[in-house]
C-alpha positions in Angstrom: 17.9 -38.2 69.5 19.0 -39.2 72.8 22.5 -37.8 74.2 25.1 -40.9 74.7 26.3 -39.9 77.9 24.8 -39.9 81.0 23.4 -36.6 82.7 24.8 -35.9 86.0 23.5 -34.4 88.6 25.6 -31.7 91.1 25.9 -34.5 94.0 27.6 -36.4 91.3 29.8 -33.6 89.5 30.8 -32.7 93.4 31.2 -36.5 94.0 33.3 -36.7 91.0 36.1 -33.5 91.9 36.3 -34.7 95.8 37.3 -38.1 94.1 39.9 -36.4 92.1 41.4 -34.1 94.7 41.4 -36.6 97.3 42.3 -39.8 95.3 43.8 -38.2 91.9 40.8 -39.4 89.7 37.2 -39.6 89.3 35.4 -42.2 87.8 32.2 -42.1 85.8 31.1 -45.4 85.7 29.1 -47.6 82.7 28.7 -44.3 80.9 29.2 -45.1 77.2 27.6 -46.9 74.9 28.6 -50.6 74.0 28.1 -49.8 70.2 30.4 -46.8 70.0 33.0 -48.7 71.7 32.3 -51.4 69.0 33.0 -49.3 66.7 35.5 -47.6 67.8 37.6 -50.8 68.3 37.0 -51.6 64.9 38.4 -48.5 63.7 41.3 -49.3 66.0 42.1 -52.8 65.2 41.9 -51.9 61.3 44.2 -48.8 61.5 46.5 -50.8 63.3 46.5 -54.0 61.3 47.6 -51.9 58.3 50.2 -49.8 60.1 51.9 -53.6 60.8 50.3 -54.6 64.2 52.5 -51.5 65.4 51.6 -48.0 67.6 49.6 -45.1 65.7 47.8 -42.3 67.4 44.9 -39.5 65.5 45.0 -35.9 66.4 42.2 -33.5 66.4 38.8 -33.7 64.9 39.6 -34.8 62.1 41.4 -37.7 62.7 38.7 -38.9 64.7 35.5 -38.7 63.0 33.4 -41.5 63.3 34.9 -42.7 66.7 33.7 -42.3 70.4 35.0 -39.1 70.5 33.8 -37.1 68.1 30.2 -38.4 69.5 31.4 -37.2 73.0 32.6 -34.0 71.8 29.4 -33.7 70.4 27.2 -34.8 73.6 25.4 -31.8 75.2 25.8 -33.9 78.5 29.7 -34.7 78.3 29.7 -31.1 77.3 28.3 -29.8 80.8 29.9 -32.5 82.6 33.3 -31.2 81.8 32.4 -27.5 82.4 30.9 -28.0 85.7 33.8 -30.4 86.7 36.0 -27.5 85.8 34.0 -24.9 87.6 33.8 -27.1 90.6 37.2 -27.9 91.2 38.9 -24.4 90.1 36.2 -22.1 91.2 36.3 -20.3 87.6 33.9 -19.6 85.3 34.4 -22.7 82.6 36.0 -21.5 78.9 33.9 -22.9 75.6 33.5 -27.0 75.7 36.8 -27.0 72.8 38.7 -30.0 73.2 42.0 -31.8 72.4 41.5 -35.0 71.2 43.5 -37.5 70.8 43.1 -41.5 70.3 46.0 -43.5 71.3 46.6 -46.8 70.1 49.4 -49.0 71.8 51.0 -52.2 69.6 54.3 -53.3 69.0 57.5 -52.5 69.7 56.9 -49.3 69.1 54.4 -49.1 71.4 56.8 -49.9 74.3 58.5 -47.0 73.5 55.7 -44.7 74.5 55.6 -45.7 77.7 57.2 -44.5 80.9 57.2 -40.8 79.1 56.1 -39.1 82.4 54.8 -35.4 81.6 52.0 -32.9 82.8 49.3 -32.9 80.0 49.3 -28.7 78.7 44.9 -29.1 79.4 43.1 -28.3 83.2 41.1 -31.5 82.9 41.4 -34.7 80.9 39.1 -37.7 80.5 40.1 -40.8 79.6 38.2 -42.8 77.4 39.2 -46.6 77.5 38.9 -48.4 74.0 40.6 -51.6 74.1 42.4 -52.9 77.4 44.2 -55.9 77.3 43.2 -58.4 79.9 45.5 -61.0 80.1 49.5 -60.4 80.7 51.0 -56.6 80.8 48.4 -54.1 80.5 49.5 -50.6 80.3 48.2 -49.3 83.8 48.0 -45.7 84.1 50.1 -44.6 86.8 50.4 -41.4 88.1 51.2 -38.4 91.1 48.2 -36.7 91.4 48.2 -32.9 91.8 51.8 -32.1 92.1 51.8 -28.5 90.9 48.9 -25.5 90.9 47.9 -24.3 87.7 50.7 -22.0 86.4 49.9 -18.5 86.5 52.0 -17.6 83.3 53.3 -20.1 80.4 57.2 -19.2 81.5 56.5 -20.7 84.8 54.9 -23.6 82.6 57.7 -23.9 80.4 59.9 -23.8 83.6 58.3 -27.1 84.4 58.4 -28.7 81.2 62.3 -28.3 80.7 63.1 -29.8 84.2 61.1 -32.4 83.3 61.1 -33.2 79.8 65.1 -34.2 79.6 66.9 -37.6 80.0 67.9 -37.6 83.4 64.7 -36.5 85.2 62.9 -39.1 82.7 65.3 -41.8 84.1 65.1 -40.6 87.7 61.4 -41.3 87.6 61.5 -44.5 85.7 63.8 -46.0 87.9 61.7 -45.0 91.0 58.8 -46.5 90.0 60.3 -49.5 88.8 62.7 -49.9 92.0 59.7 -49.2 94.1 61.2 -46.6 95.6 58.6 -44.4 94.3 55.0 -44.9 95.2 52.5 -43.6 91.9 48.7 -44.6 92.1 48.7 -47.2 89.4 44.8 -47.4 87.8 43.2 -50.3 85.8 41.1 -49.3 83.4 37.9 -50.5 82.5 35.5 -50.1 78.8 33.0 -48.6 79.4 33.9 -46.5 82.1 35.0 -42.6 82.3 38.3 -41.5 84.1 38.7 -38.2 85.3 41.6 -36.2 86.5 43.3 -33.4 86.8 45.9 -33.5 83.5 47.9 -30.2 84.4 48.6 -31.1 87.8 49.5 -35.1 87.7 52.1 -36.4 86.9 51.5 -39.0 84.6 52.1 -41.9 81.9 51.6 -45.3 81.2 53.0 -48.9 81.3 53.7 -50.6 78.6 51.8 -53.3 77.4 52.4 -56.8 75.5 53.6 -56.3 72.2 51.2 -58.6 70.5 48.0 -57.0 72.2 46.3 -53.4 71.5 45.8 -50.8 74.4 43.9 -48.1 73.2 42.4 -45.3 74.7 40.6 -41.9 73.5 42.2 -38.5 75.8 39.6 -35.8 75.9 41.7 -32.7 77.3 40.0 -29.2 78.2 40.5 -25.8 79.2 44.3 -24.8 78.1 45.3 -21.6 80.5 48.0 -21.1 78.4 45.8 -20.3 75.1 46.1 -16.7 75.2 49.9 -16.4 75.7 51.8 -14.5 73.3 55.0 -16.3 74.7 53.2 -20.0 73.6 52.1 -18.4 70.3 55.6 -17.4 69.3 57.6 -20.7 70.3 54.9 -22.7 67.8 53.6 -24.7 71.1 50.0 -23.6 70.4 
């Protein structure tokens, strides 16, 4: 059975981190097949048409069996990929191919809602997985500030960073900003079909909303947590 992802070679892994430390993201390009993102729209666009055309997001394995992302969890070559990426740009010997996975599925008004929530994701690396982009109208660009912070050498300095940021006023400082244009993110259009690449625990990131009678849907595929062994995380239930 042939692996759905492509193999890449070490001039493209390399090509790949100098894209993300120089312009915040890498890009693997026409990568996935067309009949996984078939299907994986229909699963979309039927979960969403019984939750009342409004926002839903799955969770873990479970939650997304049968989409694109269990079959790149799966994929030996998306696998390596995301090890050697890691090793690349971190100089560390990669942790087990485990990952977070979430599919995220933007409709309604309460889709609006979850945007502009800017935060550092808790993974070293996450792809993105577009599903469904709207192309007409507002779109739900990602936008982001690559690379703002080093990779926390303890979870308290971590935590440090999520309470300055995770509170009304930094949240408003930031949305105004951008929206003023008084704050200058790198805004990325996304693409079916394509892989995005960055590097989750150092940008600063969210996205825009998009038109409440469209779907934007993507599939987040985070990996290596440096936090997973802390005793402090384990206590305060943020494992």
């Amino acid at each position: 059975m042939s692996d759905i992802f492509l193999c890449l070679s070490a001039a493209d892994i390399d090509a790949v981190v100098r894209s993300i430390d120089t312009l915040g993201y890498g890009v693997i390009r026409n990568c996935l097949p067309e009949a996984l993102l078939v299907n994986t729209r229909r699963f979309v666009q039927d979960r969403v048409g019984r939750n009342g055309g409004e926002y839903m997001h799955f969770t873990g394995s479970d939650a997304v069996q049968g989409t694109l992302l269990e079959a790149l969890s799966q994929s030996g070559n998306f696998n390596r990929a995301c090890r050697e990426i890691y090793r690349a740009g971190t100089q560390n010997v990669p942790p087990p191919s485990r990952f977070h996975m979430v599919l995220r599925c933007l409709a309604g008004k309460t889709g609006q809602k979850h945007a502009y929530y800017f935060h550092y994701d808790s993974y070293v690396l996450t792809a993105l997985v577009p599903v469904i982009i709207p192309i007409e109208g507002i779109s739900g660009d990602l936008i982001m500030f690559p690379n703002r912070r080093k990779i926390r050498r303890n979870y308290v300095h971590n935590l440090i960073d999520k309470v300055l940021l995770d509170n009304p006023a930094s949240q408003w400082a930031l949305r105004f900003g951008v929206r003023s244009g008084w704050l200058k993110p790198v805004r990325l259009k996304m693409e079916p079909g394509n892989v995005y690449m960055f590097w989750g625990y150092r940008t600063l990131h969210t996205n825009e909303p998009c038109d409440v009678d469209k779907i934007r849907s993507t599939g987040l595929m985070h990996y290596a947590d440096p936090h997973a062994g802390s005793w402090l995380r384990q206590k305060l239930g943020r494992a």
